[in-house]
C-alpha positions in Angstrom: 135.7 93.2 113.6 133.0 95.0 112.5 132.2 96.9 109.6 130.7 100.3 109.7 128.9 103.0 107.5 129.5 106.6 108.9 128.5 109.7 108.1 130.2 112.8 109.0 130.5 116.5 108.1 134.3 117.7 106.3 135.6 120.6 105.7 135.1 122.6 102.5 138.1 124.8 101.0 138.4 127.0 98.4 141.6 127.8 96.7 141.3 130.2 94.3 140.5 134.0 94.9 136.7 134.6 95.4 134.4 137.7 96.2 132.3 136.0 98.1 132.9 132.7 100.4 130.7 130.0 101.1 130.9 128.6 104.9 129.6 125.5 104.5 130.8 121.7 105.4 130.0 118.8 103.2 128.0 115.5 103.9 130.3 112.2 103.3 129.7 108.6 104.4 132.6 106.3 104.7 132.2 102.4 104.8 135.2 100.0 106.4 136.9 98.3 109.3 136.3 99.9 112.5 139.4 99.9 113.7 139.6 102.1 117.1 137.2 103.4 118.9 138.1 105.9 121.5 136.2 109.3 123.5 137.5 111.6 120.8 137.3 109.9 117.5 137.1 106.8 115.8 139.5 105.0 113.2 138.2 102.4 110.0 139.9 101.0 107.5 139.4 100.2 103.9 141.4 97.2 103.9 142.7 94.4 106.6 145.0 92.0 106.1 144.2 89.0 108.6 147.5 87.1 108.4 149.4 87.6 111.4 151.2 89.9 112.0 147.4 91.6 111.7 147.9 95.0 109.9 145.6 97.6 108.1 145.6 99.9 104.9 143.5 102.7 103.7 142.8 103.9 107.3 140.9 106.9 108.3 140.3 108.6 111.6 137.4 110.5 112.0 136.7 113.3 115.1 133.8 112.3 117.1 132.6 115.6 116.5 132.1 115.1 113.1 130.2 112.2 113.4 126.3 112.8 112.4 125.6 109.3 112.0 127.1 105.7 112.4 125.6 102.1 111.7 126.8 98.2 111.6 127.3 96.5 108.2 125.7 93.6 108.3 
């Protein structure tokens, strides 16, 4: 399984009442499992417990769209 660093553009929200809004998206990098990998996004996990049955925690799925940059750990 391999282990991935990926960085991707979020959305940004703002809950309070502003005059003036910002539309920008912020810059995050996520590090783990890579899970899935499918046309339309991909899934890592933080966390994956080998024992069978095989299961995973801290998971995250990502939009390939979002996706500005991904690379193998190690």
């Amino acid at each position: 399984m391999k282990i991935v660093e990926v960085t991707w553009m979020d959305a940004h929200s703002q809950d309070a009442w502003h005059e003036k809004l910002e539309s920008s998206l912020r810059s995050c990098q996520t590090a783990g499992y890579l899970v899935l990998d499918t046309d339309d996004a991909i899934v890592i996990a933080g966390m994956v417990d080998l024992e069978p049955p095989v299961t995973y925690a801290c998971a995250m799925t990502i939009p390939k769209s979002a996706i500005k940059k991904m690379r193998k750990i190690g």
